[in-house]
C-alpha positions, -999 to +999 in steps of 0.1 A: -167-375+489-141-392+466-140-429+462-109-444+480-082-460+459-082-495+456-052-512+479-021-522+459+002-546+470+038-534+460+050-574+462+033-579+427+054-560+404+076-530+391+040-512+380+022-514+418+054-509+433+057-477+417+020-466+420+026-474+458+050-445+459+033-426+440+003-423+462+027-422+492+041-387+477+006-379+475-003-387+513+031-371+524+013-335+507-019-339+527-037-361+501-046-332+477-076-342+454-070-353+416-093-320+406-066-299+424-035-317+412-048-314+377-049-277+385-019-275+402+002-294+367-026-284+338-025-325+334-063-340+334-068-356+368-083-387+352-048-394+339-030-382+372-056-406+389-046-431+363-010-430+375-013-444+411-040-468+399-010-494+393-027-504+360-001-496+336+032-480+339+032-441+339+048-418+309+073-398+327+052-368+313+026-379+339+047-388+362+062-350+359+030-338+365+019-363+393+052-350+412+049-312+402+013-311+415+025-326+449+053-306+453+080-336+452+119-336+441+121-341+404+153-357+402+144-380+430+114-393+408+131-390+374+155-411+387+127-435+403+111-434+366+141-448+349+152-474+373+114-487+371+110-486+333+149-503+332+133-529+354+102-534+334+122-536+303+148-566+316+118-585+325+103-587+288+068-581+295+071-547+274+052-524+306+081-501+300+084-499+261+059-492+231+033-515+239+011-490+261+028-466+240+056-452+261+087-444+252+120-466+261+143-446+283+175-430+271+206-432+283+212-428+321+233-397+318+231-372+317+205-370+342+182-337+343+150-326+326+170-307+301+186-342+290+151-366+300+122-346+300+110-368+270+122-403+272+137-419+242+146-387+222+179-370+219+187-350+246+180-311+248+216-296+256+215-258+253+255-257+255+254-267+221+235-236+205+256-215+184+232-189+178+200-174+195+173-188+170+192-224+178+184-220+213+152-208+212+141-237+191+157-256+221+136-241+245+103-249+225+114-280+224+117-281+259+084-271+266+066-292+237+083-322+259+070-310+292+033-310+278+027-273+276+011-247+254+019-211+252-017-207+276-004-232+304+030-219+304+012-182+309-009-197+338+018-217+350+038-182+361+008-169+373-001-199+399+035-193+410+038-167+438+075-164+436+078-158+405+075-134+372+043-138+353+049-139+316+028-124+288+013-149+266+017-123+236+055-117+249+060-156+251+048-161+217+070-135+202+100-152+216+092-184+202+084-172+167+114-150+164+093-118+166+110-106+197+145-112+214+133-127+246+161-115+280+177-142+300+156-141+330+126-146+310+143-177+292+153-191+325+119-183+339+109-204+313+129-232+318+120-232+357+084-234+342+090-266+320+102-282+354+141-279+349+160-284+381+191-262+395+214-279+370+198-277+343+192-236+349+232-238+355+233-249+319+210-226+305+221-197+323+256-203+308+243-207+269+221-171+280+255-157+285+268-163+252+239-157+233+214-135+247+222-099+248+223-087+285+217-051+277+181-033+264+175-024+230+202+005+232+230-009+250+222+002+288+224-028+310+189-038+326+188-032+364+184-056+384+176-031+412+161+006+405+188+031+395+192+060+419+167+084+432+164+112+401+179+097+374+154+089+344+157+055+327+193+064+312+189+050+277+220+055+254+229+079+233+223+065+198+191+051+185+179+032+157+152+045+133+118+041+146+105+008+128+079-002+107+056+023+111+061+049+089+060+023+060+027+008+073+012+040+072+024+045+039+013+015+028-019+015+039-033+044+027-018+035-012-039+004-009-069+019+005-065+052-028-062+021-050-091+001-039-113+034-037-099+042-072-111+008-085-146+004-069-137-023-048-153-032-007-135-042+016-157-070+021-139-080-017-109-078-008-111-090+021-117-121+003-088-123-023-066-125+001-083-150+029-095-125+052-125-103+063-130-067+057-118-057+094-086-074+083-084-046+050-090-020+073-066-026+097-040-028+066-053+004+050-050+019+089-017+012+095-023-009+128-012-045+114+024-056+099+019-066+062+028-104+045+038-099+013+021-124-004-013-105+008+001-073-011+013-091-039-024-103-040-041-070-035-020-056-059-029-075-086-067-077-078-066-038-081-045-038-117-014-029-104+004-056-128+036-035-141+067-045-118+080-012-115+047-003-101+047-034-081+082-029-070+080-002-050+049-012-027+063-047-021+094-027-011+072-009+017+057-045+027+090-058+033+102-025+053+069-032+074+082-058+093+114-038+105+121-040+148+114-014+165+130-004+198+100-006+220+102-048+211+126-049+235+101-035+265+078-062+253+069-068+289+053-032+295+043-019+266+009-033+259+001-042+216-023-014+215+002+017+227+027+001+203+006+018+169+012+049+190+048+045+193+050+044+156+030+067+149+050+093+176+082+088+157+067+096+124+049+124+132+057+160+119+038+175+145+020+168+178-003+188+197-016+173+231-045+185+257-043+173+290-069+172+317-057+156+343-016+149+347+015+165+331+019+149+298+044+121+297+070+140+271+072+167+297+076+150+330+101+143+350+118+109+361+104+111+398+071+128+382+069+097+358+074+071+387+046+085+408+023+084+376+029+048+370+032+033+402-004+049+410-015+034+373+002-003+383+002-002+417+015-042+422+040-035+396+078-042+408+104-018+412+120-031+384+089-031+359+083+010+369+116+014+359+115-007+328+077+017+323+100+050+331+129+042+307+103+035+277+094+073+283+127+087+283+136+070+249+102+089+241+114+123+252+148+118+236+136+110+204+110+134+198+117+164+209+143+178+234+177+164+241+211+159+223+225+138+206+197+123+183+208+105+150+169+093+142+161+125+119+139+152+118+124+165+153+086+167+159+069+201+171+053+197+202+026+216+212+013+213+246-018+228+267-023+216+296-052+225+322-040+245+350-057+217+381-032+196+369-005+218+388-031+222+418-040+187+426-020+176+452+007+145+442+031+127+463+051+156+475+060+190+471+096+182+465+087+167+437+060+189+420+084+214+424+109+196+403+082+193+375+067+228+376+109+237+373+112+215+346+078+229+326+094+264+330+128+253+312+104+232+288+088+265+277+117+278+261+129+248+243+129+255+204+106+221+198+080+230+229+049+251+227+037+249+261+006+267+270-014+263+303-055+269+302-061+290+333-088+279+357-102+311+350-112+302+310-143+291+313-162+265+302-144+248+268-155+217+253-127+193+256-140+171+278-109+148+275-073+146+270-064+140+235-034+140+212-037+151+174-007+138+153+001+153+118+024+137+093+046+152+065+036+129+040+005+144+020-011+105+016-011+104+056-042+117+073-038+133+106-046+108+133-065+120+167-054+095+195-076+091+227-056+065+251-078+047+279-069+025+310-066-006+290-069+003+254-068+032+230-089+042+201-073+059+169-098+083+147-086+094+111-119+101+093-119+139+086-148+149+100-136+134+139-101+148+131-118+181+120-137+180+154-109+176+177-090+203+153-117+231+161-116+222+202-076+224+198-081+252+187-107+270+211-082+257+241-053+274+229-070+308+221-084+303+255-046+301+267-023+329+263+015+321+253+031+348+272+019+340+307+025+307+303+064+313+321+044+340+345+018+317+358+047+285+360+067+307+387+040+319+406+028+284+411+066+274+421+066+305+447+034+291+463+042+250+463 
C-alpha cells in the first residue's frame, strides 16, 4: 500500500499552495498511483511525486506531465504555473528562478504550449516558417521542450485510443529530412507534445502553406475511401524510380573491386567504421551509400585516379535520390521498400504463386479483400493508402498508359490453379478478377500461365519472385516475401535453384489453355 502524502498547509507559501492543487487534480481523477501517472506522461513517478511534495517549485515540464497524466486542462494549469512562478519571483526568495534550476517565465502572451512549453526561451511560432525544413525544425523543437524522444512520442500515439499511431521509423524520417511528413501526421504530433486547440489552429494554418496536401503524384489523399471499384487513382505521370538502380550498381562494383584485390569484408568493414554485415549490405544493394564511406573504400581498394573515382562517387550521390513509395511511409514497411527498387529496375520478372492472385494482376476490390484479411484493424483509409501503393505498382511496370519512367518489365506469371477455387469474399468479385486475368493474358508485357490442379506433384513449395536485370554486373535476385519480413537470395547456386523449379512449373503449364481454363472457371463462379 503507498505511504500517504504528508499534509500541506496552503497558508505557508506560493510552493504548498501550489502542491495543494496539484494533489487536488490528482484526487479529482480518482487518486491514480505515481507508477501509473509515470506511465500515463513517460515522466519518472519519483519526480511527478516530487511535484505535490510542496518542496520546491515544479518545472512546468513536470507540471505538464503531472497534469497530462491526470487528465487536467493545460491552459488552466499553464496559466496557474506562471502566476505562481510570477509570484515566487516578486517575493525574492528565487523558488521561481535559477536557483533550483528552473527557468524564469516568459512573457505572458502569447499564452499556449506552442509559445510556453519551455519557460524562458523564445517562443515556438510556426506562422513564421518560410519553408518546410523551417518548420520541421520547429516541430523538434517542440517536442525536445515537451520532454520527449522519438520512442515516447511513438508510445505516446499508441496509449491514445483516439488516435493514429505513428511509426517510430516514419517519425524519424520526418525529423531528419528523409521523408516529407503529411499534415495530419504533423498535427498528430503537435497534439502529442500537449499543444491545445489553438495552438493546432496555428499549425494547421503554417501546414497549409507549406506541406503539400497531395501524395507523391499529385492525387489528393482521401480523407474517406474513394468509391466502390475504383483502384487507388494515382496520376498520370511518375517520377523515376529512386535510388535503387544506382545502389545496385554500386554495390556490386565495390564488392568486383574488393574480390579483385583480396580484401574481407571483415577489412573493410573496418576502413570505414563498420562491420562486415555493414559491406554486405552495401555490396547487396539494401542500404543507401555516404559518400565519404565510398570515398574510403575506394581508396583502400586502389582506385586513386579521379576519373576512376568520379564516376562511382557519382552513383553514391544518385543513391540517395526519393523515391515515390517515401511518400506511403506509413504502409510500406523498410524491408518491402528494397523490393520496390528492385521492381522498377528489373528487366524481367517471373512470379509463382501458391496461394492468391499476384498483386500486379489484381483488381482494386481483389486488392482490398487481400489486405484487409492481412491487416485486419487497419482503417479504411490505411487499405486505401495499402491499395493505391499497388496501383502505382501496376502502372509502372507493366500494363497501362501513359508511363514516362522508361523501359517496361516482362512479366511472367504462373499461378496455381486453387487460387481461383478457394472461396473469397464473393463471387461478384472473383468474377471481376478471373475477367480481369483473361484481359491480362493478352497484354503484350503479360505471360500468364495457370498450373492445372491436374500437374502433379512439382517442387515449388512456395511462392516466389525471380527478378532479372539488364545490366550484366547485376545478378538476378530471387525474392521470397514473409508476413513480416522478406529475404532476398542472389548467390548463383539459390538463384540457379529457384531457376530450374521456374522452370518445371511452366513446362507443367500450357500457354494456350491458359484463356480456355480462365472462362470455364468464369462460366462456373
Amino acid at each position: 500500500m503507498p505511504r500517504p502524502e504528508n499534509p500541506l498547509d496552503p497558508e505557508t507559501g506560493p510552493i504548498a499552495a501550489f502542491a495543494v492543487q496539484l494533489r487536488r487534480l490528482r484526487a479529482d481523477a480518482d487518486k491514480p498511483s505515481y507508477r501509473v501517472m509515470a506511465k500515463r506522461s513517460y515522466y519518472g513517478y519519483t519526480t511527478l511525486a516530487e511535484a505535490a511534495a510542496g518542496h520546491k517549485f515544479p518545472s512546468w515540464e513536470v507540471t505538464r506531465a503531472y497534469v497530462i497524466a491526470c487528465d487536467g486542462d493545460l491552459d488552466e494549469w499553464e496559466r496557474r504555473w506562471r502566476e505562481t512562478s510570477a509570484l515566487l519571483n516578486r517575493s525574492g526568495n528565487g523558488d521561481g528562478g535559477d536557483r533550483n534550476g528552473e527557468r524564469s517565465p516568459p512573457d505572458p502572451a502569447p499564452v499556449g504550449i506552442t509559445a510556453t512549453l519551455s519557460v524562458g526561451l523564445a517562443p515556438v511560432d510556426p506562422t513564421r516558417a518560410r519553408t518546410l525544413p523551417e518548420l520541421m525544425a520547429m516541430l523538434d523543437e517542440l517536442r525536445r521542450r515537451a520532454g520527449l524522444s522519438l520512442r515516447q512520442l511513438v508510445s505516446r500515439s499508441r496509449q491514445d485510443a483516439d488516435g493514429s499511431v505513428l511509426a517510430r521509423t516514419t517519425v524519424s524520417e520526418f525529423f531528419q529530412g528523409a521523408r516529407a511528413p503529411r499534415a495530419r501526421d504533423l498535427l498528430r504530433i503537435v497534439e502529442l507534445c500537449g499543444g491545445t486547440s489553438s495552438d493546432l489552429q496555428r499549425w494547421a494554418t503554417a501546414c497549409d502553406r507549406l506541406v503539400d496536401p497531395t501524395d507523391a503524384y499529385g492525387t489528393v489523399i482521401r480523407a474517406s475511401p474513394p468509391a466502390e471499384g475504383t483502384f487507388g487513382q494515382p496520376a498520370e505521370h511518375y517520377p523515376p524510380g529512386g535510388s535503387m538502380v544506382p545502389r545496385l550498381l554500386l554495390g556490386a562494383r565495390l564488392r568486383a573491386l574488393r574480390e579483385a584485390r583480396g580484401i574481407l569484408p571483415e577489412h573493410a568493414g573496418y576502413a570505414i567504421r563498420a562491420s562486415h554485415s555493414k559491406i554486405s549490405r552495401i555490396e547487396l544493394g539494401r542500404v543507401r551509400f555516404k559518400e565519404r564511406d565510398v570515398a574510403d573504400l575506394l581508396t583502400l581498394y586502389g582506385v586513386i585516379d579521379p576519373s576512376e573515382r568520379a564516376p562511382l562517387l557519382e552513383l553514391a550521390r544518385q543513391t540517395n535520390a526519393p523515391s515515390w513509395w517515401q511518400r506511403y511511409g506509413d504502409v510500406v514497411p523498410g524491408w518491402y521498400e528494397a523490393y520496390l527498387g528492385m521492381e522498377e529496375a528489373a528487366s524481367s520478372l517471373r512470379t509463382y504463386e501458391l496461394q492468391l492472385v499476384p498483386s500486379l494482376l489484381q483488381t482494386g476490390d481483389y486488392a482490398r479483400a487481400v489486405i484487409r484479411l492481412r491487416h485486419p484493424f487497419a482503417s479504411e483509409e490505411e487499405v486505401e493508402r495499402r491499395v493505391q501503393v499497388r496501383a502505382i505498382r501496376q502502372r509502372r511496370v507493366a500494363f497501362e498508359e501513359p508511363f514516362t519512367g522508361g523501359d517496361r518489365p516482362k512479366l511472367w506469371a504462373v499461378l496455381d490453379e486453387a487460387i481461383l477455387h478457394r472461396p473469397f469474399r464473393d463471387r461478384t468479385m472473383m468474377r471481376a478478377q478471373i475477367q480481369h486475368l483473361i484481359e491480362m493474358a493478352d497484354s503484350p508485357g503479360v505471360g500468364l500461365r495457370i498450373l492445372p490442379l491436374g500437374a502433379g506433384g512439382y517442387p515449388a513449395a512456395g511462392s516466389f519472385t525471380l527478378l532479372r536485370f539488364d545490366d550484366p554486373d547485376l545478378p538476378e535476385v530471387v525474392y521470397l516475401e514473409q508476413i513480416a519480413s522478406a529475404n532476398y537470395l542472389d548467390r548463383p547456386d539459390d538463384v540457379e535453384l529457384y531457376t530450374r523449379v521456374w522452370d518445371e512449373c511452366t513446362a507443367a503449364s500450357r500457354p494456350d489453355k491458359t484463356t480456355q481454363l480462365l472462362r470455364r472457371l468464369l462460366r462456373d463462379i
